[in-house]
N, C-alpha and C positions, 0 to 999 in steps of 0.2 A: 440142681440143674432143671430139672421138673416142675419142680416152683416155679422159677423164675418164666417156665415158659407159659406156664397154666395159668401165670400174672399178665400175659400179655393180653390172652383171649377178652373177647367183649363176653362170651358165656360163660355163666356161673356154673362150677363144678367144686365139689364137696363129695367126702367119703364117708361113710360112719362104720362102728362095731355092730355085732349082734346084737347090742343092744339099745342099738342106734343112737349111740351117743358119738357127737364127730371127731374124728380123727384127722381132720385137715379141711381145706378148702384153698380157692384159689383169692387174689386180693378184691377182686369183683364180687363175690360172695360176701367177704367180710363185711364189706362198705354197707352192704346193703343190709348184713345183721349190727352196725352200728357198731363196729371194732375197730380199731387204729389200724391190726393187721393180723394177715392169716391166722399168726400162731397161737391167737389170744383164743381160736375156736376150740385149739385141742379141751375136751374134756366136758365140755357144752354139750345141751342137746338143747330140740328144740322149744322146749317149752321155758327157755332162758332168752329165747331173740323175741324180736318185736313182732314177729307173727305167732306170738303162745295157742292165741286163739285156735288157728289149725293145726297145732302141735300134732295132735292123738292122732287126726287123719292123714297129718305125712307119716307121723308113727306106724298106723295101720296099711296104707302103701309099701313103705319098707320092708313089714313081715309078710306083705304080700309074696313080692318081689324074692324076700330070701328062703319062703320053707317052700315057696314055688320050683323058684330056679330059672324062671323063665322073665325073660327083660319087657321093662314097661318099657312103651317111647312112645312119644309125641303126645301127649295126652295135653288137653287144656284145663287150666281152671282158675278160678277166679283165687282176690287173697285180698285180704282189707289192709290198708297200711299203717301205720300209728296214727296217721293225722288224720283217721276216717275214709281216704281214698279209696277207691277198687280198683285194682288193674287183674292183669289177667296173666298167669306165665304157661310156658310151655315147656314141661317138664316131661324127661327122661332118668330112669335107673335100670339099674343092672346087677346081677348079685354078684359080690366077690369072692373068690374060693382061693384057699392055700392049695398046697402043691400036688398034694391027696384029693382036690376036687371035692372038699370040704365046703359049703357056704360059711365064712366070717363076717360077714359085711356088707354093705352097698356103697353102689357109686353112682351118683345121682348129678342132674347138668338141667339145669333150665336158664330161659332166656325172657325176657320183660316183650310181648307183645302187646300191649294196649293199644298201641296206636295202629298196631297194624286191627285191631280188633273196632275200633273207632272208625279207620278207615271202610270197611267191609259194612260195617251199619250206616251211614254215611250213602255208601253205595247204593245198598238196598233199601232205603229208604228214599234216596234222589230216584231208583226204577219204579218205586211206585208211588212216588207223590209228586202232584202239582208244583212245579218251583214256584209259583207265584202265591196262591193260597196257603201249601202245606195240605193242601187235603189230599187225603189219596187220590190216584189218578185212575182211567179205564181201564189198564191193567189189574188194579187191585182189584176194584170193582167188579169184572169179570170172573177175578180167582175167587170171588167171595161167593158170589152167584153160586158160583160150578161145587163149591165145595158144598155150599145150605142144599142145591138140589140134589147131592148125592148123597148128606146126612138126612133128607126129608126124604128120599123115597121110598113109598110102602106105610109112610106114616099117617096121612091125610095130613100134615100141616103146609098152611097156607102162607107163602110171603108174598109181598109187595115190594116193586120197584115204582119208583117217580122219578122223570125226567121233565124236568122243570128249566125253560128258558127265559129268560129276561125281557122285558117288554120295554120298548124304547132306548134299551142300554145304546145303541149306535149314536142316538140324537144325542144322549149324555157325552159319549167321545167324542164325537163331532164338535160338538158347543163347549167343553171344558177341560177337552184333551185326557190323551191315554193314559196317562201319569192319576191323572182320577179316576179314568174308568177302571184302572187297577186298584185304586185304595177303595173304592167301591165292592169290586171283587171279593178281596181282601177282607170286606167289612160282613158282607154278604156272608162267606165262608164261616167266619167266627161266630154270626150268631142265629144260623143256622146251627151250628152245634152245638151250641151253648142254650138252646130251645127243648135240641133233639136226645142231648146226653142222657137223660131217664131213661128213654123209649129202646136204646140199645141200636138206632141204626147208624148206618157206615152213610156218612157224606160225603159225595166226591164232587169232582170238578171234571168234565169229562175234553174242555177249553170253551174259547172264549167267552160267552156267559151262560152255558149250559152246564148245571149242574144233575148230576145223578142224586137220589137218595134210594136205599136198600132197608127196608125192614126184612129180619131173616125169618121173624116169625107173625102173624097178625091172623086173629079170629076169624072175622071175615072180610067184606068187602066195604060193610059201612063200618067196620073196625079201621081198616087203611084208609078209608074216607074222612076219619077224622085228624087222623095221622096227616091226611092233605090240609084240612083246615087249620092244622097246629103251624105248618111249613107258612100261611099264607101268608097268616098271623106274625109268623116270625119277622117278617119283611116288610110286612104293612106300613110300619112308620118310618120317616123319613130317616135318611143316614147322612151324616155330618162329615163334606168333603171337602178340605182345605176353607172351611169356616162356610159352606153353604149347608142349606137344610136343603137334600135330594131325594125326592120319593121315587119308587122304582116297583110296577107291575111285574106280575110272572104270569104264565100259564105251567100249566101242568099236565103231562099224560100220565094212566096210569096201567102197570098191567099186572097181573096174580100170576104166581105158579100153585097149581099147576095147569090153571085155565085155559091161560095166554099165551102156555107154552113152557117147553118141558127143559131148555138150555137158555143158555146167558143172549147168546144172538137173538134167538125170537122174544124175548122176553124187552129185551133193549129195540127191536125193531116196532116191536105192539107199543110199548112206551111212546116211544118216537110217531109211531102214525097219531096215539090219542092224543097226545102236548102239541102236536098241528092244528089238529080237531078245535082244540082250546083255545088254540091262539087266534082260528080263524072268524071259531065266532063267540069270541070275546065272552067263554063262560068260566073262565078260572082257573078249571078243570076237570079232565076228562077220563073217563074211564075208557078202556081199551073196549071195542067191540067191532066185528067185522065189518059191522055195516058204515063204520068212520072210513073202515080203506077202500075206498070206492075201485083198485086194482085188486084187492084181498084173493078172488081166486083167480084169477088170470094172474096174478104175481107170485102167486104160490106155484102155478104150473109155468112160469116163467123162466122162476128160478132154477126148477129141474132143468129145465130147456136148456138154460144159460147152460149150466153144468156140464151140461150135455156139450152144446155147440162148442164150448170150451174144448174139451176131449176131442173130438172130434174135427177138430180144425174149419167148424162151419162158420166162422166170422171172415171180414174180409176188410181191409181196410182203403178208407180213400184217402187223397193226399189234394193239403190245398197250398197251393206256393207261395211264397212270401218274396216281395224284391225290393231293392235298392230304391228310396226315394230318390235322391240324388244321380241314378243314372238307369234306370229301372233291370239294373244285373237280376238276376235270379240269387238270392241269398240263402232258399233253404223252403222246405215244406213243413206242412203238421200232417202229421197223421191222425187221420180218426178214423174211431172203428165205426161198423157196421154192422146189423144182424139181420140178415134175406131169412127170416122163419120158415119154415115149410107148409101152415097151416096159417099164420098171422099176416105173412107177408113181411113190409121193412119193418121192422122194430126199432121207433126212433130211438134216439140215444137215452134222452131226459126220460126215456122209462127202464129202461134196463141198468142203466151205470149207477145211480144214485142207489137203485135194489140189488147191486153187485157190491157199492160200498158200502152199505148196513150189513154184509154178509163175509163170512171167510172166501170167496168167488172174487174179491175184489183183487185179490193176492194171484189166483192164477189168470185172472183178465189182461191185469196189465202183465203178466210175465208173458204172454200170449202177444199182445200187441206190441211189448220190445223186440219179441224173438221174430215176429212178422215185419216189422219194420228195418230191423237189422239186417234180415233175409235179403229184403228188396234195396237196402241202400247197397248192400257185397254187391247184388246183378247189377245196378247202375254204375257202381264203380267199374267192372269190366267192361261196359259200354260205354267207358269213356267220358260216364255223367257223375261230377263227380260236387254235391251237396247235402248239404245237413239237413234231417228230420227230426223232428220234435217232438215227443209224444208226451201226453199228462198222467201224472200221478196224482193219487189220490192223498189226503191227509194219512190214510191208514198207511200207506205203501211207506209214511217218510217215517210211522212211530215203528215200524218193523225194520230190526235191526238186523233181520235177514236178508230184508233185498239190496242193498246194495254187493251182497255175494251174487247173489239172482244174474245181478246186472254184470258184473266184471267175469262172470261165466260166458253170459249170451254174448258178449264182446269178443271174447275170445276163440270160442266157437267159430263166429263167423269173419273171424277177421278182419273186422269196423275198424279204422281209427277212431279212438272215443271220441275226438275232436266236432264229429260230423254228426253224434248224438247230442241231440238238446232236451232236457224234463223240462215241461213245464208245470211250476205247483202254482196253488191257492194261496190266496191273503190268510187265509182260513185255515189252510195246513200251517203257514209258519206259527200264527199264534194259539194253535191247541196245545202245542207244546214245544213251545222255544227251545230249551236247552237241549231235547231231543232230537229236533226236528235240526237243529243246528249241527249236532254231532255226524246226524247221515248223511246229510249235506256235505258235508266237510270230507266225510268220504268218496262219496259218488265223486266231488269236486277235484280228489286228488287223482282221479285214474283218469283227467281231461276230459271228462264229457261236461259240457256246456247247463247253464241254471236259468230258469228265466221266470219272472214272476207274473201268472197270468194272470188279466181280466183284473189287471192294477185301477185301485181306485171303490171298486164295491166292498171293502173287508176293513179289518183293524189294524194293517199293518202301518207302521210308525216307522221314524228313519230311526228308531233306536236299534227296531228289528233289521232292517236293511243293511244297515252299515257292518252289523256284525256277521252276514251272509258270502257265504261264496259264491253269486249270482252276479249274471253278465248283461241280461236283459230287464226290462220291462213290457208287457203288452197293457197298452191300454185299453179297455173294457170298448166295447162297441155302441155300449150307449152311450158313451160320449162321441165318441167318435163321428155315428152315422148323423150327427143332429147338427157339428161345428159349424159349419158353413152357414144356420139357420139360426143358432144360437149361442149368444155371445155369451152363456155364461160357459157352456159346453166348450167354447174354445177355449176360455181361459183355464178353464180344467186342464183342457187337453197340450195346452202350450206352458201351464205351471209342471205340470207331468214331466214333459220332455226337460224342460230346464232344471227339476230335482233331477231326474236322473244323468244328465248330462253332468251335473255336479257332485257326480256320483260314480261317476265314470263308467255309466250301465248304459248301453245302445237300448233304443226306443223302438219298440215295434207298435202300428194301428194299426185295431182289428175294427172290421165293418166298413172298409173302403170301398165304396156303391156308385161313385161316380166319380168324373175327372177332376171334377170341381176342389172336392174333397181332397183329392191328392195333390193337388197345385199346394193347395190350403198347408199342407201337411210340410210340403216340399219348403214352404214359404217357412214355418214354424222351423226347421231342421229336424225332423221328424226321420228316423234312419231306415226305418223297414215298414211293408204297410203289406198286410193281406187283406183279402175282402172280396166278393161277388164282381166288383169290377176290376181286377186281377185276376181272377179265375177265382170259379167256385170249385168244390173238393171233387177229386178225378179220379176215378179206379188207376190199377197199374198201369198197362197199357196207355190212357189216356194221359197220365201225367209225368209219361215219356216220350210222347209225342209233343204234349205241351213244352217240354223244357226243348226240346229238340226245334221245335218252331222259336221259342222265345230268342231263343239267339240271336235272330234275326229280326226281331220283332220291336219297334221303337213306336211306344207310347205318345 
């Protein structure tokens, strides 16, 4: 009767003597040592089945297990199969004792987990690589960093980082579509590493045509300086895309530890200032030096600032409205922040935000400006004002698989309907990392808060990317916008815009509405939402409660 039920199991289970020769199994066991049925096991051991090879070390398990007394379980381990395969099982034993509490025997049970072991590598290899190239991605990047500077320190050795971006790659998409700017990508990746394999460094892809390169270890400075002209080299000659010959510029910045800085952040943000350096006056590449960051110490004492103002609740946000082409209703505001310094005064945005997203700062900013905006839409709801605000995230906010907790917290909290929050991200965030940036989305999207893609038209998003999005909106960029009425190429921009996404089924917001003219213009196109200087410019609290409170009444 025991049999028959130990036949049923998908887990293999087998008993042996003292001597660990077996004295039974179940019919799953057998199949797998290559027997017609159980009972052919009686009197076999293991160095008689198709796994001889590990005989000795289930052997030596077993006498583990018996002059112990004490039960193995769950242990993994690899096992080669007759035909050369490796899989992986997860095996349990136990000792068996007669009626005296004797050890006679073991009783032993494993089960075929490969696939689950395939699955898990699979995993960890999609978190830290690029879906598109396979190169590691800034996660890896990061971990590699943090681990060289914590086995280098106290040692004096010196590494290098290079953050290397593409020169004209947009004109390439533009003129021969994204479908090649990715096999360009692709092409790029490969033989960058296939230049760089001797040298020992980790190449990554950090998105769209910015690549990372990491040397862990390098002499000196004109040691990683040649290390740059190996990379330049590599890329120099033209790459072959869908039958064309395409030549493709880089810049480069460069920075050392421990010169340029003692963690992954400062070392990728010195990187990032010298590869601007580079690019801007077209010298190749750049070594990191302070006097390339023309903010260097006002942005360093910034930073603390931010940090500061952060904690401390001294930022403040305004709000600029957005309404109904078609009947000019009030459809919702954006939030943006602001920073009253105490010593600097305003601190515009375009210096503080972009030095918040090079930093871990960028993660409690925006959690700051949802919790703030959330605040103020709960007091308008009880006032009877009852509209959606929008706030922006950054690319880092969408690769953190934290914030959308962040986010369904501060919801909760304040008791928003998510319906009435709108993110809006970058062309830029969705393609750093598609399959990432797609899964958070997917979340935020399932707890009703609203997606919208801003300042549509400046980046490399494709309708390959869009369609697969759970986004409601588009904004159109404002350089197109403020100029329609003056230029016919800008309108056709601006009116091919609304009719992709109207075929998309994504409502149309224009930003940079300055005059009537413009909005007529917009209204004529079917253009669904419009903000802009001639709608209202962005209002403190107060003011753009009063504004909506006026606008009611108020016909354009």
């Amino acid at each position: 009767m025991l049999q028959l039920v130990l036949d049923t199991i998908p887990v293999r289970v087998f008993w042996k003597d003292i001597n660990s020769n077996f004295l039974g199994c179940n019919r799953n066991f057998a199949l797998d040592a290559g027997l017609n049925s159980a009972e052919e096991i009686l009197g076999l051991d293991d160095f008689q089945l198709p796994w001889s090879e590990q005989a000795e070390a289930y052997r030596a398990d077993d006498r583990e297990v018996m002059q112990s007394g004490i039960p193995k379980t769950n242990y993994e381990e690899p096992q080669t199969t007759p035909a050369g395969d490796q899989i992986w099982l997860r095996t349990s034993k136990i000792p068996l004792a007669d009626e005296n509490g004797k050890v006679i025997g073991v009783l032993g049970t494993y089960e075929d987990i490969t696939e689950l072991k395939k699955n898990l590598i699979d995993m960890e290899h999609q978190a830290t690589h690029d879906s598109l190239t396979d190169l590691p991605n800034r996660e890896m990047l990061l971990t590699s960093i943090g681990n060289t500077i914590r086995d280098a320190e106290g040692t004096g050795r010196i590494s290098a980082l290079m953050l290397m971006d593409l020169d004209r790659f947009k004109e390439i998409n533009d003129t021969l579509g994204h479908h090649s700017g990715d096999l360009l990508l692709k092409q790029i990746g490969l033989r960058l590493r296939q230049h760089l394999a001797e040298n020992g460094a980790l190449v990554t892809r950090l998105g769209g045509d910015e690549f990372a390169i990491f040397f862990r270890s390098v002499e000196s400075e004109e040691h990683a300086i040649g290390y740059v002209k190996t990379v330049l080299a590599a890329i120099k000659d033209s790459f072959e895309i869908d039958g064309l010959q395409v030549a493709v510029g880089s810049s480069i910045g460069v920075s050392l530890y421990p010169e340029h800085g003692n963690n992954p952040s400062n070392l990728l943000r010195c990187a990032d200032v010298a590869m601007y350096h580079a690019k801007q006056h077209a010298t190749g590449y750049t070594v990191y030096s302070a006097d390339h960051d023309e903010y260097s110490l006002r942005r360093l004492a910034l930073m603390t600032d931010l940090g500061l103002a952060i904690r401390e609740d001294q930022l403040l946000l305004h709000y600029q409205p957005k309404i109904s082409v078609a009947d000019n209703h009030v459809v919702g505001l954006e939030a943006l922040v602001r920073w009253q310094h105490p010593d600097h005064g305003l601190v515009p945005p375009d210096q503080f935000i972009p030095m918040a997203e090079t930093s871990e700062l960028i993660k409690p900013l925006t959690s700051w400006v949802v919790d703030c905006a959330l605040r103020q839409l709960a007091d308008w709801q009880r006032s009877g004002l009852e509209v959606t605000v929008a706030v922006n995230v950054s690319t880092r906010n969408l690769l953190d698989g934290e914030f959308p907790d962040t986010l369904e917290r501060l919801l909760r909290e304040h008791s928003v309907d998510p319906a009435l929050l709108e993110l809006e991200i970058t062309e830029s965030a969705i393609v750093a990392d598609p399959a990432r940036t797609r899964e958070i989305l997917q979340r935020i999207s399932a707890m009703g808060v609203r997606l919208a893609v801003d300042d549509f038209g400046t980046g490399y998003s494709s309708l390959a990317y869009l369609k697969g999005l759970p986004i409601h909106a588009l904004k159109i960029d404002l350089s197109f916008v403020r100029n329609m009425t003056r230029s016919e190429q800008d309108r056709i921009i601006v009116e091919s815009t609304i009719n992709l996404a109207h075929s998309l089924n994504l409502a149309v917001v224009a930003e940079g509405v300055e005059h009537p003219e413009t909005l007529e213009a917009l209204k004529d196109l079917g253009c669904d939402h419009a903000q802009g200087f001639f709608v209202s410019r962005p209002l403190d609290n107060d003011g753009a409660e009063k504004w909506l409170q006026a606008w009611r009444h108020l016909v354009v």
